[in-house]
C-alpha positions as CSV (number, residue, x, y, z in Angstrom):
1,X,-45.4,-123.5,11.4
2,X,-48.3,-121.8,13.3
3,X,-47.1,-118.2,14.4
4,X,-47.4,-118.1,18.5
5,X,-51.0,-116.5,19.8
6,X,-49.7,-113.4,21.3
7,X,-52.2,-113.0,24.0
8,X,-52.1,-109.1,25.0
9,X,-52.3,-108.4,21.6
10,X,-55.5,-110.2,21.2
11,X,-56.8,-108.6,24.3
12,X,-56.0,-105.2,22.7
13,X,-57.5,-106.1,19.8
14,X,-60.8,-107.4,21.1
15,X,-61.1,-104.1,23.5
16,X,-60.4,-102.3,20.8
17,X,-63.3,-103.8,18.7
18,X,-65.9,-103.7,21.2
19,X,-65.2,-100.2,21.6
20,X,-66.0,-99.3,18.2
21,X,-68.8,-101.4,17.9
22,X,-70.4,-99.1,21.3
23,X,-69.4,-96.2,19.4
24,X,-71.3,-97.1,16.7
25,X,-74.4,-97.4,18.7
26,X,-73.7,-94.3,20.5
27,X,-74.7,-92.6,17.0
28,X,-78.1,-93.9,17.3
29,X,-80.7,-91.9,19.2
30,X,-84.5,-89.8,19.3
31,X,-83.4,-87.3,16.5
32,X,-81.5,-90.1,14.8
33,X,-83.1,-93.8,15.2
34,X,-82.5,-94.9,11.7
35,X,-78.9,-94.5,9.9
36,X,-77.8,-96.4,6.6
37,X,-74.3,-98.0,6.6
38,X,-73.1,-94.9,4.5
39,X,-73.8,-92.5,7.4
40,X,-72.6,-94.9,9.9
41,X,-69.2,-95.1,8.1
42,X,-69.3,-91.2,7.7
43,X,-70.3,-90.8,11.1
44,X,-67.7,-93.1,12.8
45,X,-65.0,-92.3,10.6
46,X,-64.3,-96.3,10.4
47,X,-63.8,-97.7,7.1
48,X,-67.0,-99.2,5.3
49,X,-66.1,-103.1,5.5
50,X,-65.2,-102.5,9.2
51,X,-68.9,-100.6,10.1
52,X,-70.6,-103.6,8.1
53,X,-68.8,-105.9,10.0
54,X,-70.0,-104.9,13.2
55,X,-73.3,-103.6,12.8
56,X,-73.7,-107.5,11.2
57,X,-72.7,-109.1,14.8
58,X,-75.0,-106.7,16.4
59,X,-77.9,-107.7,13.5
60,X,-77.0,-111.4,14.5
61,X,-77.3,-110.7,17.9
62,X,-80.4,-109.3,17.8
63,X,-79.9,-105.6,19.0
64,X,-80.1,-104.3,15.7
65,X,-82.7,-104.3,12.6
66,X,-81.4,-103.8,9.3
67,X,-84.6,-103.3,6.6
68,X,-84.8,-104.3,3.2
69,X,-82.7,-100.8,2.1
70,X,-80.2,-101.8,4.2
71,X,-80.9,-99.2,7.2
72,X,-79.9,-100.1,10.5
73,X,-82.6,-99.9,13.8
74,X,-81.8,-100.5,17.3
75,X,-83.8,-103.2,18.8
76,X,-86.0,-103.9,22.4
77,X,-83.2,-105.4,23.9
78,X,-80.8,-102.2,23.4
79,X,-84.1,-100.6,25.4
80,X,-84.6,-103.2,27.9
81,X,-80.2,-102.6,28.8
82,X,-81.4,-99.1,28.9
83,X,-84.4,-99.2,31.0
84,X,-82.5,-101.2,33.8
85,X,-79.7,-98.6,33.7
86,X,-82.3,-95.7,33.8
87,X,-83.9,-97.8,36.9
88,X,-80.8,-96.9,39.0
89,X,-80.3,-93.8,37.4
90,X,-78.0,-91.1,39.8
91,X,-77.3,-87.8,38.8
92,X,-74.0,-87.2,40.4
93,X,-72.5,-91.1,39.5
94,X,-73.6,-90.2,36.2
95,X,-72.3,-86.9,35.9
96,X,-68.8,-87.7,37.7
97,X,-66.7,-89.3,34.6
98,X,-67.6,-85.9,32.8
99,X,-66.4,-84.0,35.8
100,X,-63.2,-85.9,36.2
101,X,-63.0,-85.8,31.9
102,X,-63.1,-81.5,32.4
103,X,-60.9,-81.3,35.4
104,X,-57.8,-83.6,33.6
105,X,-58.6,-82.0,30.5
106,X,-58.3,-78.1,31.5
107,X,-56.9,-78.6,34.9
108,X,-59.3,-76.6,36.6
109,X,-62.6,-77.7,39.0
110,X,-65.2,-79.0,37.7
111,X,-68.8,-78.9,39.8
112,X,-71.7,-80.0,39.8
113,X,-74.9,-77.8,41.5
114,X,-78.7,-78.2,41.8
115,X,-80.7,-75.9,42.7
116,X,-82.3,-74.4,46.4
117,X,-84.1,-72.2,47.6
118,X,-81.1,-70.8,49.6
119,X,-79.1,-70.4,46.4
120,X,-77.7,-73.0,44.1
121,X,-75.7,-76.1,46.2
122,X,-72.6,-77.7,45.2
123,X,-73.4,-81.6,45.2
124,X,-70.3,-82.4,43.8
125,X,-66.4,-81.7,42.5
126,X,-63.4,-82.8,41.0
127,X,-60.3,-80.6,41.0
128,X,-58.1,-80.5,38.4
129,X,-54.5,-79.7,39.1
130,X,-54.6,-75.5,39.8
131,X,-57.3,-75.5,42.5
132,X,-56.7,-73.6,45.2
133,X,-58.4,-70.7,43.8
134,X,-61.4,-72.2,44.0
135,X,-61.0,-73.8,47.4
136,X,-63.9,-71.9,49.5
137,X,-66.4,-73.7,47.2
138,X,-66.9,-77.2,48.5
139,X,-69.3,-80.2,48.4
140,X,-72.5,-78.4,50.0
141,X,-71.5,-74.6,49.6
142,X,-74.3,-72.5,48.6
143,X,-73.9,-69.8,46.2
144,X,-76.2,-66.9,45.2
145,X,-78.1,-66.7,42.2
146,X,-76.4,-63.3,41.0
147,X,-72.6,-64.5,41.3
148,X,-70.3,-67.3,39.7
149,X,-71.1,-68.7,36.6
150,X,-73.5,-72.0,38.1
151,X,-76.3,-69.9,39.7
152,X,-76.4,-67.6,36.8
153,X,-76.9,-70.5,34.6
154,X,-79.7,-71.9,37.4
155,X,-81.6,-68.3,37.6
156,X,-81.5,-67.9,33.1
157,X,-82.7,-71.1,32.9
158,X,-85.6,-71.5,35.7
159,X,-88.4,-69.1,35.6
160,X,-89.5,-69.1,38.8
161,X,-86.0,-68.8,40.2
162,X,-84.9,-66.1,37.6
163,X,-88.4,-64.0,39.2
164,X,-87.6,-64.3,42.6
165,X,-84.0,-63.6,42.4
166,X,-85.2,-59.9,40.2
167,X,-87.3,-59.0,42.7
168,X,-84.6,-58.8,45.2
169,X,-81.9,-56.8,46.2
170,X,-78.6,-58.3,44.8
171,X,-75.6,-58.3,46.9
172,X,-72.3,-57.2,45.9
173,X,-70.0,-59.8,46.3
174,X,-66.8,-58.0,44.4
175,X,-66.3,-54.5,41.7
176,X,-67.6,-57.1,39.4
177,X,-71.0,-58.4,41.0
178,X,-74.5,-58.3,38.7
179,X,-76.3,-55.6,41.3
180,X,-78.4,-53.9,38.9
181,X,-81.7,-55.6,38.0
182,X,-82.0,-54.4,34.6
183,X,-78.5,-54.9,33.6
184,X,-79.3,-58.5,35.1
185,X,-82.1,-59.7,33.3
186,X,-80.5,-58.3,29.8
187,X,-77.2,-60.7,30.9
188,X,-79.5,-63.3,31.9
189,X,-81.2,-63.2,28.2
190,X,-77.8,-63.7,26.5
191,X,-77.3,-66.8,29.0
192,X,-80.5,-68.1,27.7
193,X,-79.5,-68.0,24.0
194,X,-76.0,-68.8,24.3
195,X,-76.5,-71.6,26.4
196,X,-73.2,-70.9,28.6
197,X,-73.0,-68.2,31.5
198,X,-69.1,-66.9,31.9
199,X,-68.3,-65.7,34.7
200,X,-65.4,-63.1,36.5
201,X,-63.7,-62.2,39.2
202,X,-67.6,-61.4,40.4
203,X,-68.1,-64.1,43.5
204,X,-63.9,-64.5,44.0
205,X,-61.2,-62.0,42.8
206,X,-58.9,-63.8,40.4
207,X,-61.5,-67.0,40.1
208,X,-63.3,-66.9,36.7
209,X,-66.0,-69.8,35.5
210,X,-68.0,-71.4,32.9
211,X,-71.5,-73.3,33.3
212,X,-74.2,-74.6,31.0
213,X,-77.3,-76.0,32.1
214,X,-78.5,-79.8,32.7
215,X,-81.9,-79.9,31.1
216,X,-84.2,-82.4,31.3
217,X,-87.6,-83.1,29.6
218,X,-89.2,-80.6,27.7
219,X,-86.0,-78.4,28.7
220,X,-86.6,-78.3,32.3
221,X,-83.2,-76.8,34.9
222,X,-81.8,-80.0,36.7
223,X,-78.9,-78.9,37.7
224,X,-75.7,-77.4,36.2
225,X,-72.0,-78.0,35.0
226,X,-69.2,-76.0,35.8
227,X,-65.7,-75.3,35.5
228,X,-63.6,-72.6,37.8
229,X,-60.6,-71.1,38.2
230,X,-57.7,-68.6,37.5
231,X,-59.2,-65.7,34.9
232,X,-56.3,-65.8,33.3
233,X,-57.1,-69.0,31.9
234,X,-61.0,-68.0,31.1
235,X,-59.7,-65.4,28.4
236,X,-59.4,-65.7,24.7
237,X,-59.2,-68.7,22.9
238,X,-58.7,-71.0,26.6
239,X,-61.6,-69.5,27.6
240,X,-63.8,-70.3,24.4
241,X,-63.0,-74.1,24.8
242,X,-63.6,-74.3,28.1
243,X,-67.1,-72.7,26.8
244,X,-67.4,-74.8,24.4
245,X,-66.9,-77.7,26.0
246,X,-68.8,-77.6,29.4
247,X,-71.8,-76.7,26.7
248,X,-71.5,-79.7,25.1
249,X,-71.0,-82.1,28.5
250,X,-74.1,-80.4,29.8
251,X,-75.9,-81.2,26.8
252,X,-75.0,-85.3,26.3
253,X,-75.9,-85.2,30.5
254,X,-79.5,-83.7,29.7
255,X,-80.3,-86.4,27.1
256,X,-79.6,-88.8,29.5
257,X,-81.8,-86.6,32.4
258,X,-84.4,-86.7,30.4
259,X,-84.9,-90.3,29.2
260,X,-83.9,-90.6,33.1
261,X,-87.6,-88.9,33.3
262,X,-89.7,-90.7,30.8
């Protein structure tokens, strides 16, 4: 007797496939356009008959190559899905499931800014769930350039920026402000090779923050990512993570900038 088709588990179990078949594209890219099935299964951490499995469908289907050694290639029509994405491409729709992704993970804000002229603007936000200490920075605010951890980031990582802002006096905003111009520059050198900018208590008392750049082609400043909010939770290990992983959200956003700019 045939065993009934239980239909919400076939639904699972198609999602589920589909989603490791994107993940296995996701491990294609510039510094990595050719992979064998052995790095693929390494990679993905699927087993090996499941990885050949799907990177077959994708072979029939045309959006892959596989050569005579058996090494997979992404094909034109993976490009052509990509060009009409990039066609529409918006910064902030693309940047807001990372925001939201920060905000539930570490429960604090999460921003977005760009750079000004007047300072570096807030173009968007999610809050997490602790953020009233952060509550005087909303969609449009404009910080300065020598306070929070967002327009530090903007002035290490834009020359002309980083010049103007030196060659003028820097408010105080609290005890904690960057005021001195030497002791500035030297902070905005380690920003520049650590690729974060930490921030505390120096725009708000109690409010601490982490940012990392958005770079786009040949590492130009687009804008900034950001997470704020109680110093307590900026210290230590907490703090490290939230480091480490505004870095890395910045970094997948500036690979998509910059084949946004191509």
């Amino acid at each position: 007797m045939a065993r009934p088709v239980d239909e919400a588990a076939g639904a699972r179990e198609t999602v589920g496939s589909v989603l490791r078949a994107c993940q296995l594209l996701g491990h294609f890219g510039t510094d990595r356009p050719v992979i064998t099935l052995a790095e693929l299964t390494a990679l993905s951490g699927l087993n090996k008959p499941t990885v050949h499995r799907l990177m077959t469908t994708f072979v029939e289907a045309g959006w892959v190559h596989r050569d005579h050694a058996g090494a997979y290639r992404v094909r034109m029509p993976l490009f052509a899905i990509g060009a009409a994405a990039l066609a529409e491409f918006d910064l902030r729709a693309e940047a807001r499931p990372v925001l939201e992704e920060l905000a539930a993970r570490f429960g604090d804000t999460a921003f977005l800014m760009v750079p000004a002229d007047a300072g570096a603007v807030c173009i968007d936000r999610v809050e997490g769930g602790k953020p009233l200490v952060v509550a005087g920075i909303g969609i449009g605010s404009v910080l300065p350039y020598n306070a929070a951890a967002a327009p530090v980031a903007i002035a290490a990582f834009d020359p002309e920026i980083r010049a103007r802002v030196l060659a003028e006096p820097l408010p105080a905003f609290t005890d904690h402000t960057h005021i001195d111009p030497a002791e500035f520059a030297a902070y905005l050198d380690q920003v520049r090779a650590e690729g974060v900018a930490v921030s505390r208590d120096d725009y708000l008392g109690g409010v601490s923050a982490v940012a990392a750049p958005i770079l786009g082609r040949a590492g130009t400043l687009v804008a900034t990512l950001s997470l704020g909010g109680r110093s307590e939770d900026f210290a230590g290990a907490e703090g490290e993570a939230r480091s480490a992983a505004v870095r890395d959200a910045a970094a997948r956003l500036g690979v998509t900038v910059a084949a946004a700019q191509m």
